[in-house]
PyMOL Python script that loads the backbone (N, CA, C, O; Angstrom):
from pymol import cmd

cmd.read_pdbstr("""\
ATOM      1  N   UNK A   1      -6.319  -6.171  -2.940  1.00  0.00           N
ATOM      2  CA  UNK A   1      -5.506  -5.697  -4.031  1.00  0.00           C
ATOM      3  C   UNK A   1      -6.409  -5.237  -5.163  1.00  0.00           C
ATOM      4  O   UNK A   1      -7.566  -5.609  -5.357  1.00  0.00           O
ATOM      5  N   UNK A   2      -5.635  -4.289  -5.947  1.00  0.00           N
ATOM      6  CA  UNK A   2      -6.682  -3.839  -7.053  1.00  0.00           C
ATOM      7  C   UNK A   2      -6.802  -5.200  -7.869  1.00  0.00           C
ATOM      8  O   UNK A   2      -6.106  -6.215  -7.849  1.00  0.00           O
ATOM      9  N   UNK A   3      -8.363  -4.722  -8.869  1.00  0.00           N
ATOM     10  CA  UNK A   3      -8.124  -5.938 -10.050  1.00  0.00           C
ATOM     11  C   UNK A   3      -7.674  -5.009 -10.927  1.00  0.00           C
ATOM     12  O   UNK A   3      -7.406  -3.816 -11.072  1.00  0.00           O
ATOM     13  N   UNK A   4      -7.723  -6.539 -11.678  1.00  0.00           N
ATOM     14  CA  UNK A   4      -6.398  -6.157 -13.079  1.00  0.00           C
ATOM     15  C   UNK A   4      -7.335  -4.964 -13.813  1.00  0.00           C
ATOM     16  O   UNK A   4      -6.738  -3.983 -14.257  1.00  0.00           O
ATOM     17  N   UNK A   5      -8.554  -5.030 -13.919  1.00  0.00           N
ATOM     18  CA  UNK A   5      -9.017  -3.754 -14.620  1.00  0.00           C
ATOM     19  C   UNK A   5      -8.624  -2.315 -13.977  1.00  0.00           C
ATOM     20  O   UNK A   5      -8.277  -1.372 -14.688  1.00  0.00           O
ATOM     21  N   UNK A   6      -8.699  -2.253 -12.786  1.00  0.00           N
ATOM     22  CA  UNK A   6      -8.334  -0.852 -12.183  1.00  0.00           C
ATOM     23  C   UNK A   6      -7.063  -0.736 -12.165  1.00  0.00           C
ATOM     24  O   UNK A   6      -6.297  -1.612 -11.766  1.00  0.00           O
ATOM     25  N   UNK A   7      -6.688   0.536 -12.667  1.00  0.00           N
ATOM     26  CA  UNK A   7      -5.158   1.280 -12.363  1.00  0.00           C
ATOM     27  C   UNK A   7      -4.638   1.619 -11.347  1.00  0.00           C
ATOM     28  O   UNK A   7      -5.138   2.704 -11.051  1.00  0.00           O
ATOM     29  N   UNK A   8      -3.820   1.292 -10.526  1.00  0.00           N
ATOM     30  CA  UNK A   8      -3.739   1.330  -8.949  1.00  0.00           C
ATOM     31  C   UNK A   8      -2.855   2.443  -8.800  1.00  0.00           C
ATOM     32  O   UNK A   8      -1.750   2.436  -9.343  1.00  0.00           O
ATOM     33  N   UNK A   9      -3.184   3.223  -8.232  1.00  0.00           N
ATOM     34  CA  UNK A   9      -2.902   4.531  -8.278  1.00  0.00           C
ATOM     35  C   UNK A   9      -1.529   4.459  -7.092  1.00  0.00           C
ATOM     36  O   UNK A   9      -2.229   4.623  -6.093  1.00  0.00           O
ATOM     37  N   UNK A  10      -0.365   4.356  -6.631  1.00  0.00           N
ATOM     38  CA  UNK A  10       0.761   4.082  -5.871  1.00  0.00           C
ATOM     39  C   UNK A  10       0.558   5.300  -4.469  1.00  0.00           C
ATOM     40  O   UNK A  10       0.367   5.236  -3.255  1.00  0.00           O
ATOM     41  N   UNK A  11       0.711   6.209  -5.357  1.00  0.00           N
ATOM     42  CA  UNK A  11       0.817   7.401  -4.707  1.00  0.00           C
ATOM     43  C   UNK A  11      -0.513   7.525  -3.895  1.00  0.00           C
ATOM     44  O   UNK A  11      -0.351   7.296  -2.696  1.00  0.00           O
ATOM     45  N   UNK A  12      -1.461   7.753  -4.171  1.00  0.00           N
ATOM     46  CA  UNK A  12      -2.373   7.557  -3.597  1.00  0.00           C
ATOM     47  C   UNK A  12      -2.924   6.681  -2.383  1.00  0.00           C
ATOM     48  O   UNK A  12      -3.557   7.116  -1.420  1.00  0.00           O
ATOM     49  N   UNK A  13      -2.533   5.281  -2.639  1.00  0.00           N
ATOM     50  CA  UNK A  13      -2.500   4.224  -1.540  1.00  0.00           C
ATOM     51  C   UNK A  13      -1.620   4.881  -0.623  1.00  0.00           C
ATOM     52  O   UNK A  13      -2.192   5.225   0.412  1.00  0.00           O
ATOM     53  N   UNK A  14       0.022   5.256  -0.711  1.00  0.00           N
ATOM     54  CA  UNK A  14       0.835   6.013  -0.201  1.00  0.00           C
ATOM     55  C   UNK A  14       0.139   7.051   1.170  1.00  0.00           C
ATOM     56  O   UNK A  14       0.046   6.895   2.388  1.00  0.00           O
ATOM     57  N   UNK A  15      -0.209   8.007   0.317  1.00  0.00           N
ATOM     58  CA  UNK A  15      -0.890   8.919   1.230  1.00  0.00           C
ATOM     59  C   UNK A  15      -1.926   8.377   2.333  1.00  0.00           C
ATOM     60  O   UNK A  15      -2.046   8.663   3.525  1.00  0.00           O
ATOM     61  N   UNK A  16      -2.605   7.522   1.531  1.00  0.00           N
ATOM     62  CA  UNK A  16      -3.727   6.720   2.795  1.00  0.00           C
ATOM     63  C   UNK A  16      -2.972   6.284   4.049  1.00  0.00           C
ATOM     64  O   UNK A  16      -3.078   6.658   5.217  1.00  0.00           O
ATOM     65  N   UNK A  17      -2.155   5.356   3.448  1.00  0.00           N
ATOM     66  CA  UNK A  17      -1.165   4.801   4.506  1.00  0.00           C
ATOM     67  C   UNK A  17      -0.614   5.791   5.512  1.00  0.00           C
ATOM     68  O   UNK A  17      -0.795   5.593   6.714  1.00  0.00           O
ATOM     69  N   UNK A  18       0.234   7.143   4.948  1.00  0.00           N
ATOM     70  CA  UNK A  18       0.247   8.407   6.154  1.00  0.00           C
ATOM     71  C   UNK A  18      -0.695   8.300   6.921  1.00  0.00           C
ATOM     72  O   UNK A  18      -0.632   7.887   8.079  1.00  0.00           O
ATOM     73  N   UNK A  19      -1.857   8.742   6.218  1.00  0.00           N
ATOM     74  CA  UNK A  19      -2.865   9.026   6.956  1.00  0.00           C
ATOM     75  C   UNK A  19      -3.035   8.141   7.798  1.00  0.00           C
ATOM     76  O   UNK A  19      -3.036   8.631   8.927  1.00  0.00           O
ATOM     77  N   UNK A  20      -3.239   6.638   7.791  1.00  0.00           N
ATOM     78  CA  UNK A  20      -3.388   5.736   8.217  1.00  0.00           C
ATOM     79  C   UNK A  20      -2.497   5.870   9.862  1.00  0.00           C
ATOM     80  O   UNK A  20      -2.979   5.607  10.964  1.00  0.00           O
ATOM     81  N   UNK A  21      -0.833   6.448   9.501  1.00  0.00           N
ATOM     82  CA  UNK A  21      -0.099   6.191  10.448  1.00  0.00           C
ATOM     83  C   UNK A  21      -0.460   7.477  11.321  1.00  0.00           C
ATOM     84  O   UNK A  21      -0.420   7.463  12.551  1.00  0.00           O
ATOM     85  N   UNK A  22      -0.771   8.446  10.656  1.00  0.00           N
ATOM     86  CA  UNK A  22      -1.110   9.805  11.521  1.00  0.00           C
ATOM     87  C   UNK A  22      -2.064   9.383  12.475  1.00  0.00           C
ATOM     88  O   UNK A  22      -1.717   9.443  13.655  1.00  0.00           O
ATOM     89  N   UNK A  23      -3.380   8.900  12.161  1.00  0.00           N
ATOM     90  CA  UNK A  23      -4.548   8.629  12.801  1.00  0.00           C
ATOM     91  C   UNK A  23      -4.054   7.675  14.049  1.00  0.00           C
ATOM     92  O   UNK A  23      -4.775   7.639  15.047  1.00  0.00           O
ATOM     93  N   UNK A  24      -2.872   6.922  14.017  1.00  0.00           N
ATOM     94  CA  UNK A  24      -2.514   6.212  14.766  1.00  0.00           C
ATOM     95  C   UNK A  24      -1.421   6.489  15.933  1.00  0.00           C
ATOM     96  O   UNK A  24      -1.054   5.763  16.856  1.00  0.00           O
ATOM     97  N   UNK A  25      -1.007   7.891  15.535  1.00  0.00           N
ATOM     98  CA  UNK A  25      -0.364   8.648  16.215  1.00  0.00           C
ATOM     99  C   UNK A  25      -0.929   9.540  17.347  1.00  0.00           C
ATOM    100  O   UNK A  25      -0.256   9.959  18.289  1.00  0.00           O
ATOM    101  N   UNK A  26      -2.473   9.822  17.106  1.00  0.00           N
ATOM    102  CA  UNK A  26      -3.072  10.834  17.888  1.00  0.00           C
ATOM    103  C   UNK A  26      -3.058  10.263  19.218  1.00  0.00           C
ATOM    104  O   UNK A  26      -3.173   9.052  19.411  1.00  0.00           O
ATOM    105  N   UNK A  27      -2.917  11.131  20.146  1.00  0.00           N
ATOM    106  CA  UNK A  27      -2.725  10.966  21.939  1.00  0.00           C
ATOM    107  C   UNK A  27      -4.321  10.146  22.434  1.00  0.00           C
ATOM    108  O   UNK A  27      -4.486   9.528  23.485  1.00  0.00           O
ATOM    109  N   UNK A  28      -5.363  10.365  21.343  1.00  0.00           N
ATOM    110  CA  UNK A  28      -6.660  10.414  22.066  1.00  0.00           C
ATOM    111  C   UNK A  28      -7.384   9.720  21.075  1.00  0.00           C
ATOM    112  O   UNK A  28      -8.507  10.019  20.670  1.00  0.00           O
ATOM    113  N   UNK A  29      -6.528   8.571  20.624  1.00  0.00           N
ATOM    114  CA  UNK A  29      -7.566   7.669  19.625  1.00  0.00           C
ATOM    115  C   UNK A  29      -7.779   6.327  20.908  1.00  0.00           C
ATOM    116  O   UNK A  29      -7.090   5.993  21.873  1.00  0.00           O
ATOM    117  N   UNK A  30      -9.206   5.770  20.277  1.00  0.00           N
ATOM    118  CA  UNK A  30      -9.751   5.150  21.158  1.00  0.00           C
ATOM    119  C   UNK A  30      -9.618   3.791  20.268  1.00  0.00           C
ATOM    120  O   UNK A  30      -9.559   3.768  19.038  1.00  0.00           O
ATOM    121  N   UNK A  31      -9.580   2.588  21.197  1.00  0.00           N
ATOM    122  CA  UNK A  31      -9.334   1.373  21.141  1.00  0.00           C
ATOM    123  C   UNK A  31      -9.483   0.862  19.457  1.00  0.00           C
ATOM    124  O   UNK A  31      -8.611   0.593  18.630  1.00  0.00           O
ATOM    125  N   UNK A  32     -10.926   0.861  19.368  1.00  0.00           N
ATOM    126  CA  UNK A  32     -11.597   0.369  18.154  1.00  0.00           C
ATOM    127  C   UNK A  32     -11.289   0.807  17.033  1.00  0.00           C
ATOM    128  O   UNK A  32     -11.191   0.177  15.980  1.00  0.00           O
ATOM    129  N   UNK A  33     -11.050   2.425  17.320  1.00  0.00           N
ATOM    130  CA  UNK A  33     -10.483   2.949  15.750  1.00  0.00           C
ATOM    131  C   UNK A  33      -9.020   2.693  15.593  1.00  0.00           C
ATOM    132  O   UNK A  33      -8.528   2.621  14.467  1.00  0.00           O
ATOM    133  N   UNK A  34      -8.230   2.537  16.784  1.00  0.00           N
ATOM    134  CA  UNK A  34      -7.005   2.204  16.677  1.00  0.00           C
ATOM    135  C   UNK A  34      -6.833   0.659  15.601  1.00  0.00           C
ATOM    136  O   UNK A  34      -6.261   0.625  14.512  1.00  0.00           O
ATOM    137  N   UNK A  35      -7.550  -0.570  16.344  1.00  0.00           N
ATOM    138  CA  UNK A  35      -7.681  -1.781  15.598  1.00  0.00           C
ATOM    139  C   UNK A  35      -8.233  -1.286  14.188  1.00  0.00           C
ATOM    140  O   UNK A  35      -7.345  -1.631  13.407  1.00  0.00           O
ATOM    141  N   UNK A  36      -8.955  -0.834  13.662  1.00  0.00           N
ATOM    142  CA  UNK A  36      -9.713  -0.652  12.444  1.00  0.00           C
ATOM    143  C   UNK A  36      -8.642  -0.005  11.872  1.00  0.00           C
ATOM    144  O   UNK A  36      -8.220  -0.616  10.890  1.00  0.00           O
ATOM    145  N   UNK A  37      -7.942   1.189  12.174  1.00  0.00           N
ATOM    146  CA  UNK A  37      -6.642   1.751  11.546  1.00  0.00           C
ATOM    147  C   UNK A  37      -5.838   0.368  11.197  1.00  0.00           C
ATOM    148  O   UNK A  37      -5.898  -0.022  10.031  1.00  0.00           O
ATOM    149  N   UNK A  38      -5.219  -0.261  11.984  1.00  0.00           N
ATOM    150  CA  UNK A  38      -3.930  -0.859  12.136  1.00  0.00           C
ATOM    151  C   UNK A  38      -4.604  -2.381  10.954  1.00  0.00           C
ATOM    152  O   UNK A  38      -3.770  -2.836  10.172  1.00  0.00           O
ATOM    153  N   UNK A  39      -5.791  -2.905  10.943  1.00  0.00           N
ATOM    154  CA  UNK A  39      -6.221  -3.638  10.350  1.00  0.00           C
ATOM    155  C   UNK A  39      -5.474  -2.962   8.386  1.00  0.00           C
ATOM    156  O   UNK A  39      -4.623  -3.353   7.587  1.00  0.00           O
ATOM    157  N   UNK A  40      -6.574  -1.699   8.485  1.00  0.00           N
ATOM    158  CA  UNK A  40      -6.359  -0.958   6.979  1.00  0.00           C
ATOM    159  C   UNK A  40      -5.024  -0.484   6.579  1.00  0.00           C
ATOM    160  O   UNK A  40      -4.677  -0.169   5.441  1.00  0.00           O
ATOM    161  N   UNK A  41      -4.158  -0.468   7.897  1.00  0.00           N
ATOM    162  CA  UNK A  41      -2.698  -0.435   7.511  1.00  0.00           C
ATOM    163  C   UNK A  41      -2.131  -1.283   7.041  1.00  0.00           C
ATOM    164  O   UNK A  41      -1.375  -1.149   6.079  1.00  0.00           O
ATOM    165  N   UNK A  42      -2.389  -2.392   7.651  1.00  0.00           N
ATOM    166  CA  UNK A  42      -1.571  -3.848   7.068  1.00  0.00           C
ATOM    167  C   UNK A  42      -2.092  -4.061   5.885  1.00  0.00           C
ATOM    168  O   UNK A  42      -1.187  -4.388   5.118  1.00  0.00           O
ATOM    169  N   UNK A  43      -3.394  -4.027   5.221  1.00  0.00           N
ATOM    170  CA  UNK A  43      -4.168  -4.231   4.461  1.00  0.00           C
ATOM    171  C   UNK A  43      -3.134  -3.055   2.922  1.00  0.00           C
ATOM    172  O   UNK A  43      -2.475  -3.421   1.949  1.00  0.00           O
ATOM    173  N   UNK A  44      -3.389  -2.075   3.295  1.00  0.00           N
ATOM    174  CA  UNK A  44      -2.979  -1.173   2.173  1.00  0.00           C
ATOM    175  C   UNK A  44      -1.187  -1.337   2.124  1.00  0.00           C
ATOM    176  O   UNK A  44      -0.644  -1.014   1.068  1.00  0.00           O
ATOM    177  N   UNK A  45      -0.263  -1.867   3.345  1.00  0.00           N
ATOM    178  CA  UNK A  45       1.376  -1.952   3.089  1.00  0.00           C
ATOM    179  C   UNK A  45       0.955  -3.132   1.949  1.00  0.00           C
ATOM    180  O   UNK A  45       1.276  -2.866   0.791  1.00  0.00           O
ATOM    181  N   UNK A  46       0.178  -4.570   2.221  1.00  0.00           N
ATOM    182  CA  UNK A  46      -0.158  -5.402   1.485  1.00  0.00           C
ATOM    183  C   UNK A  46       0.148  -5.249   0.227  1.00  0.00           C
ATOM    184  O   UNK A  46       0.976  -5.786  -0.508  1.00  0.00           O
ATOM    185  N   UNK A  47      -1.041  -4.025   0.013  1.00  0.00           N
ATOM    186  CA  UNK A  47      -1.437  -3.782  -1.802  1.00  0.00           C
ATOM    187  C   UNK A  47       0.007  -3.044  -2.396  1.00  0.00           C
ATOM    188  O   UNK A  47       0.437  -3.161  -3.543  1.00  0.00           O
ATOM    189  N   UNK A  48       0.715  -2.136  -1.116  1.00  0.00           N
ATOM    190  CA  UNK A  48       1.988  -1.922  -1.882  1.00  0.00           C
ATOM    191  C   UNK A  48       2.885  -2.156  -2.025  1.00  0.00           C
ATOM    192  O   UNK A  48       3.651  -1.499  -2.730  1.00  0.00           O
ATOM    193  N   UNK A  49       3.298  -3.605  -1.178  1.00  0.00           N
ATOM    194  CA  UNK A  49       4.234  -4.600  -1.739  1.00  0.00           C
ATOM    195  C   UNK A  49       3.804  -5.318  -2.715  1.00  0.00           C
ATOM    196  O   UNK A  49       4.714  -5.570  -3.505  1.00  0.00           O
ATOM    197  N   UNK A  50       2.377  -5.947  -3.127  1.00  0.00           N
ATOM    198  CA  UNK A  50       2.635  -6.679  -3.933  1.00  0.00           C
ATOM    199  C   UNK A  50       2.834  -5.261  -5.479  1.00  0.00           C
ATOM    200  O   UNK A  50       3.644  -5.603  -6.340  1.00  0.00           O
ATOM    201  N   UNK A  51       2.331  -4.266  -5.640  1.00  0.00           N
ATOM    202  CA  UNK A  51       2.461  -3.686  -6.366  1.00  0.00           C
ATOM    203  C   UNK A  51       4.259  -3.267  -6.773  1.00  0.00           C
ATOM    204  O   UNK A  51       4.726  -3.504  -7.887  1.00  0.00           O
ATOM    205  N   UNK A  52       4.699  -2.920  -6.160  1.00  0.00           N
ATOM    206  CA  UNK A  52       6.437  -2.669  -5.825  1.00  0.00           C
ATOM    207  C   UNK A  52       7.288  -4.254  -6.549  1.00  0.00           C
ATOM    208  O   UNK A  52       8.153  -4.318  -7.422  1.00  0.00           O
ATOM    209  N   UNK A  53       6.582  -5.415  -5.728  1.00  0.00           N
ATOM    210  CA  UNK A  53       7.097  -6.471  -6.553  1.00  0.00           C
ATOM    211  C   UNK A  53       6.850  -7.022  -7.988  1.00  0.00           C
ATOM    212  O   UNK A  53       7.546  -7.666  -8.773  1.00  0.00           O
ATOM    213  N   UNK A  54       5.408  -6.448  -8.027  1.00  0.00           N
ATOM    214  CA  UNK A  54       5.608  -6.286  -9.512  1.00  0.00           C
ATOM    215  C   UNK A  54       6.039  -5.580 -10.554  1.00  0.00           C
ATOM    216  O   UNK A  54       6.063  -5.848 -11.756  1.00  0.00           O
ATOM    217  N   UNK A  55       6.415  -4.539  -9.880  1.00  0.00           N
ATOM    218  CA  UNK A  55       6.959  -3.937 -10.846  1.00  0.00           C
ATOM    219  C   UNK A  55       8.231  -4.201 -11.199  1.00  0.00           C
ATOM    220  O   UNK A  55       8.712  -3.836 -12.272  1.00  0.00           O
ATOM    221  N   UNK A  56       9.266  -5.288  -9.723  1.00  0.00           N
ATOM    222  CA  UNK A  56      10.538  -5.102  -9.714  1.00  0.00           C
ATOM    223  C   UNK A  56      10.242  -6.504 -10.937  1.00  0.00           C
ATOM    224  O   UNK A  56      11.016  -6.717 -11.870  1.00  0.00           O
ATOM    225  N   UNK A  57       9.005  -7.317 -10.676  1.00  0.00           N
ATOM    226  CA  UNK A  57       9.560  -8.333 -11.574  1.00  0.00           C
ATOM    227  C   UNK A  57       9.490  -7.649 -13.220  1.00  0.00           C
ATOM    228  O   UNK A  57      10.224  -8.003 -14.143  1.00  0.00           O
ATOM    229  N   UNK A  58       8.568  -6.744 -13.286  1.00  0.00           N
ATOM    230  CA  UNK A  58       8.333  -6.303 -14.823  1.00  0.00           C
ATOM    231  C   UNK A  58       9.742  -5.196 -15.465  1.00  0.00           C
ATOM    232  O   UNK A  58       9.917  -5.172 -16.683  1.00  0.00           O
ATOM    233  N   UNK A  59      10.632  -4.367 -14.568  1.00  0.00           N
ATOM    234  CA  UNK A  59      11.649  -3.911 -14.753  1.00  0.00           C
ATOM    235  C   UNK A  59      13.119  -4.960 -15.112  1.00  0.00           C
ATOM    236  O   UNK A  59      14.080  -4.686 -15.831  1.00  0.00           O
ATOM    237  N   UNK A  60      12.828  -6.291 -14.263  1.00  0.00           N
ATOM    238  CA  UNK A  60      13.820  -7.216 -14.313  1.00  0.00           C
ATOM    239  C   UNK A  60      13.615  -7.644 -15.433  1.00  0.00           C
ATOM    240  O   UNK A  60      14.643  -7.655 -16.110  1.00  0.00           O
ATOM    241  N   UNK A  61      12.370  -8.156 -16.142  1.00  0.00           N
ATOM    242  CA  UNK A  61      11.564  -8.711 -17.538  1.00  0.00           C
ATOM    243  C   UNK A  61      12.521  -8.150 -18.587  1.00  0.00           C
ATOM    244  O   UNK A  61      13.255  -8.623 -19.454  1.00  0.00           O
ATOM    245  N   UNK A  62      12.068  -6.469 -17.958  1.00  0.00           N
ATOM    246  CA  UNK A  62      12.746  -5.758 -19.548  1.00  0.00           C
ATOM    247  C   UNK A  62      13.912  -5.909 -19.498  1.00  0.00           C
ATOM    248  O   UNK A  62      14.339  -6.802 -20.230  1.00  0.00           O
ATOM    249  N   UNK A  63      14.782  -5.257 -18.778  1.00  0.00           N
ATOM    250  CA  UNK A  63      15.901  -5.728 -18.527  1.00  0.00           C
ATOM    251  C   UNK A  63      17.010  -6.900 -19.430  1.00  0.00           C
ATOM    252  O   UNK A  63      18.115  -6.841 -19.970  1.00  0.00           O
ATOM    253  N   UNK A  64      16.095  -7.787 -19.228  1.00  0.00           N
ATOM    254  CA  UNK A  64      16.584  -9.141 -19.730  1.00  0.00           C
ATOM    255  C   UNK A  64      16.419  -9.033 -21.184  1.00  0.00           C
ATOM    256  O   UNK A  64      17.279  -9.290 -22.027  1.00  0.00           O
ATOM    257  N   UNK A  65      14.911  -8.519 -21.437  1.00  0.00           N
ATOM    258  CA  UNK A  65      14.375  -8.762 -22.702  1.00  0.00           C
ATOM    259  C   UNK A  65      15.338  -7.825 -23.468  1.00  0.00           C
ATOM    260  O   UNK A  65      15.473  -8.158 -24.646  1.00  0.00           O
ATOM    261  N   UNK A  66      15.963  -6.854 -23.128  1.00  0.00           N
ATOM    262  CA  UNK A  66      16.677  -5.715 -23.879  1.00  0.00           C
ATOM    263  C   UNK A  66      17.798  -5.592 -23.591  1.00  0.00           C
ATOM    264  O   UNK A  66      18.396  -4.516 -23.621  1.00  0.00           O
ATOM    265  N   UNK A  67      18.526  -7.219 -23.093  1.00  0.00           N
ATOM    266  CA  UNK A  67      19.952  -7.315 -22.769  1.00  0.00           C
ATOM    267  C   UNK A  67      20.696  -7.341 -23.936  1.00  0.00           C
ATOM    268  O   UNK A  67      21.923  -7.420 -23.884  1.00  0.00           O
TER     269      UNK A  67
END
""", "prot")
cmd.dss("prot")
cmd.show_as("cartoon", "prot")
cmd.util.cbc("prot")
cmd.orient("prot")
């Protein structure tokens, strides 16, 4: 996951992840890069759930705070 200093760019992780699933789509990927894909897939859905849940908790925050 990013640290708190870096700005985690959503969209960006996003696209990796395509990519991620494209590379995993090809007829003629071989064993190892398949595992190394599917590793960095789980790895990057990771960073964008916890990112997604934070945001739902920081939207719920305001929410409340500006009930």
């Amino acid at each position: 996951m990013a640290r708190k200093t870096d700005t985690f760019d959503y969209r960006k992780k996003a696209e990796e992840l395509d990519r991620v699933v494209a590379g995993l789509q090809e007829p003629d990927i071989q064993i190892d890069e398949a595992t190394a894909l599917h590793a960095k897939g789980l790895r990057l859905i990771s960073e964008l759930e916890d990112y997604l849940d934070g945001a739902e908790v920081a939207v719920r925050k305001h929410l409340v705070d500006n009930a």
